[in-house]
C-alpha positions as CSV (number, residue, x, y, z in Angstrom):
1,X,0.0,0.0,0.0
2,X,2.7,2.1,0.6
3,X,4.3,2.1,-2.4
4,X,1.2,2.0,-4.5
5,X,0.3,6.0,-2.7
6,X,4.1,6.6,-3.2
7,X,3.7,5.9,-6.8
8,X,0.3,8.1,-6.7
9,X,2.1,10.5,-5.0
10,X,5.0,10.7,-7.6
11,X,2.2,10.6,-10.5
12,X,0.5,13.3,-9.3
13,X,3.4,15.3,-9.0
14,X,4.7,14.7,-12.3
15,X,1.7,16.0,-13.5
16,X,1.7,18.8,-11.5
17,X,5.0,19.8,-12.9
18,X,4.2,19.3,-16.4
19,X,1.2,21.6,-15.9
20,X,3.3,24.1,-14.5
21,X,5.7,23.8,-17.0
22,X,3.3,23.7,-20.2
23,X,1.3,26.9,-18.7
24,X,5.0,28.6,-18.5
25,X,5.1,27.4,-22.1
26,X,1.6,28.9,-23.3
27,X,2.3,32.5,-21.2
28,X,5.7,32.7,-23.0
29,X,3.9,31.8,-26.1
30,X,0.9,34.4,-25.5
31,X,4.1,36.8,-25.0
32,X,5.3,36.3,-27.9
33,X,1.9,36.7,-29.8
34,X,1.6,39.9,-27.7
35,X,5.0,41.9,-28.5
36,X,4.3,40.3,-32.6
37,X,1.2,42.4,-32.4
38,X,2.4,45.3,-31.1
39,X,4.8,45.1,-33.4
40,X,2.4,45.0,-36.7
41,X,0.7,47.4,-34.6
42,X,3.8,50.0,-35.1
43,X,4.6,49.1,-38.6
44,X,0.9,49.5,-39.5
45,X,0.5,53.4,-38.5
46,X,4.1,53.5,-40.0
47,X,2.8,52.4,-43.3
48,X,-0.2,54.8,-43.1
49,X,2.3,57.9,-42.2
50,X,4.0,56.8,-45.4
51,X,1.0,56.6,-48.0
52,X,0.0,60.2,-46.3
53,X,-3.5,58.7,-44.8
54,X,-1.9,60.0,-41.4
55,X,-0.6,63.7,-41.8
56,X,1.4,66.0,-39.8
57,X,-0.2,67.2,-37.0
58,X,-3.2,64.6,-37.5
59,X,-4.4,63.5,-33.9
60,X,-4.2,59.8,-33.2
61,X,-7.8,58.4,-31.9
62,X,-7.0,55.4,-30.4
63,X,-10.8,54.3,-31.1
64,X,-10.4,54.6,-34.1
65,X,-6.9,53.5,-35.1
66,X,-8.4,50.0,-32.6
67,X,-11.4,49.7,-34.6
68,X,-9.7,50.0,-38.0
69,X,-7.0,47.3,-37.3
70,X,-9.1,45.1,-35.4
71,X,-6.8,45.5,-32.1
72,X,-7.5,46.6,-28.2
73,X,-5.9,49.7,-27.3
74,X,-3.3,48.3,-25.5
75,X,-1.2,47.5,-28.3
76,X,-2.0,50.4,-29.9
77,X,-1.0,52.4,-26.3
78,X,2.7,50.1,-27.1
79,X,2.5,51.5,-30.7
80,X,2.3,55.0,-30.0
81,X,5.5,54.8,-27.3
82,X,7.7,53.1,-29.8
83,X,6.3,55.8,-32.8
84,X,7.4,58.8,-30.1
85,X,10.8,57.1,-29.6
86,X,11.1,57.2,-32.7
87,X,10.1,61.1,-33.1
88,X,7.0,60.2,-35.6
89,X,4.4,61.5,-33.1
90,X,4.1,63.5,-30.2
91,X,2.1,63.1,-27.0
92,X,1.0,66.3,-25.6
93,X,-0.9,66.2,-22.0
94,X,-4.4,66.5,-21.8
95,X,-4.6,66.5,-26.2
96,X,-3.4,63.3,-27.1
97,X,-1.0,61.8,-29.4
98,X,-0.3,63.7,-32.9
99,X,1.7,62.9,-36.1
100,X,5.2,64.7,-35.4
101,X,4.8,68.0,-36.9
102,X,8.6,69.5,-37.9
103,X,9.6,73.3,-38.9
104,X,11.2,73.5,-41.9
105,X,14.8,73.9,-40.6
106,X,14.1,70.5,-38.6
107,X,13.4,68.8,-41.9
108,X,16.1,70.1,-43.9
109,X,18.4,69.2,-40.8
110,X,16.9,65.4,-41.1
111,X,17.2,65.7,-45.1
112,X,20.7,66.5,-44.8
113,X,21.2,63.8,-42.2
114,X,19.3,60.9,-44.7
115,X,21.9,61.9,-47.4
116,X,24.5,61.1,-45.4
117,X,23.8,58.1,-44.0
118,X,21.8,56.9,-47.6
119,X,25.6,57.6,-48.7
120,X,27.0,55.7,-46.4
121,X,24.1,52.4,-47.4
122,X,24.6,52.7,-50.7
123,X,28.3,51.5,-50.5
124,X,27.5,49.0,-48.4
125,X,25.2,47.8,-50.8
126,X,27.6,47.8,-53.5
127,X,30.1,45.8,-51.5
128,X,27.0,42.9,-51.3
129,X,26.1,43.4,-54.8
130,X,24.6,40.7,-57.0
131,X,22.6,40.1,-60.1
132,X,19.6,39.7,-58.5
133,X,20.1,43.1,-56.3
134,X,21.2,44.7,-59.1
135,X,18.0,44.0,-61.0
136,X,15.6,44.7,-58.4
137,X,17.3,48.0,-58.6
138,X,16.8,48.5,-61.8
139,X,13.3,47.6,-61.4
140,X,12.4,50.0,-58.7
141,X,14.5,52.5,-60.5
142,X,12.4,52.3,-63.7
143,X,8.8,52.2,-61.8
144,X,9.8,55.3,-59.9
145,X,10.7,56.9,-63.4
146,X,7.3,55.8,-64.5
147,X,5.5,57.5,-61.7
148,X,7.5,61.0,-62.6
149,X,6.0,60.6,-66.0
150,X,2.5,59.9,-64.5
151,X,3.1,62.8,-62.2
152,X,0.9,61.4,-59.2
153,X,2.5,62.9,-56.1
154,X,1.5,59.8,-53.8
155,X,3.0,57.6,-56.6
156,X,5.8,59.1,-57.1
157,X,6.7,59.2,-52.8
158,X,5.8,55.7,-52.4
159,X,8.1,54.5,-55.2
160,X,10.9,57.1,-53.8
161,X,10.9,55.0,-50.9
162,X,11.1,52.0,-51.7
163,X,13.6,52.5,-54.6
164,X,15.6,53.9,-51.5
165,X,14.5,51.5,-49.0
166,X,15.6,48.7,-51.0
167,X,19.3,50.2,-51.4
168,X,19.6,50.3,-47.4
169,X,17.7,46.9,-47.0
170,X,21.2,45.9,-49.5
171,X,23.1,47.5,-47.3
172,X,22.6,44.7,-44.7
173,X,22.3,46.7,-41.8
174,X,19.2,46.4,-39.9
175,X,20.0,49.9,-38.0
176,X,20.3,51.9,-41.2
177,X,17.7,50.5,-42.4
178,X,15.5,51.7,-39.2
179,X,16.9,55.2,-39.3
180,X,16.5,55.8,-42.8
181,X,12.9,54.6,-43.2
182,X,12.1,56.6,-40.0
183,X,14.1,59.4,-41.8
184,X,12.1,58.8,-44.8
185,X,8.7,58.9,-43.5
186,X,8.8,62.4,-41.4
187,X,9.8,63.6,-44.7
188,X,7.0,62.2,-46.5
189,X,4.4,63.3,-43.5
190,X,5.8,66.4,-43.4
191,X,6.1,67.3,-47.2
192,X,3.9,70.5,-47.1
193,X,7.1,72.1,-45.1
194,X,9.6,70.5,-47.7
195,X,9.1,70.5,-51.3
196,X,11.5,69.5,-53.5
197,X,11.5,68.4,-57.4
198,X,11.6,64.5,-57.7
């Protein structure tokens, strides 16, 4: 009898540790889940800065921005903290959070800046170049030409960036890369305060 319970006892408590571990297991998991939303979150209002559906000095509704991409607030809450890190919006107390609004000497200060470091990508790029990155170079290059000839302004910035974006996504480093599409999109948001000829 004694060793049957003891055999119970260590059954159970197998168990019991498995349990434990496999609920470790799904809250790490659930994590993970979490921070990838908040993450598509980010990029999401990123990509809307950049086709110029979110404008400088737009305020942020977290209703809305929740309803639209079918999230809570919470991750949109993260989203906004990383975006203002990042110097794409601004939360003022008591107004709410706005897309970053620059003065003109901020932008050309920024524009000066992305030159530099665009520089910098592009000859790491050409040190990893291939045919195949070559090509897609090529390709972007010709499609932004295309949209110069079309004359659509929204065109034509969208293709900008990613004829650009490309060349630093060559360059193979994930930090220029960050810092130039950041770059990139105050300078689309903000285009009213900086025109320039494509």
């Amino acid at each position: 009898d004694i060793d049957c319970t003891a055999n119970i006892v260590y059954k159970v408590s197998c168990l019991f540790c498995r349990s434990i571990v496999q609920s470790a297991q799904a809250a790490k998991m659930r994590k993970i889940e979490y921070e990838d939303l908040q993450q598509k979150v980010y990029k999401a209002i990123k990509e809307m800065m950049l086709t110029g559906e979110l404008k400088a000095n737009q305020k942020l509704a977290q209703e809305t921005l929740a309803h639209r991409l079918g999230v809570s607030r919470t991750p949109i809450l993260a989203a906004f903290s990383k975006l203002e890190k990042d110097m794409l919006v601004v939360n003022l107390p008591r107004r709410g959070v706005f897309v970053r609004q620059f003065s003109t000497v901020e932008l050309v200060d920024i524009y000066d800046i992305r030159v530099r470091l665009e520089s910098l990508g592009a000859l790491q790029a050409a040190k990893h170049a291939n045919e195949e990155n070559v090509q897609r170079l090529w390709d972007l290059s010709a499609r932004f030409s295309k949209c110069v000839e079309g004359d659509n302004v929204d065109s034509i910035k969208e293709a900008d960036y990613s004829l650009h974006m490309e060349i630093m996504r060559q360059s193979k480093s994930s930090f220029l890369f960050e810092m130039i599409s950041t770059f990139n999109i105050v300078l689309i948001a903000n285009h009213k305060g900086l025109q320039k000829n494509p």
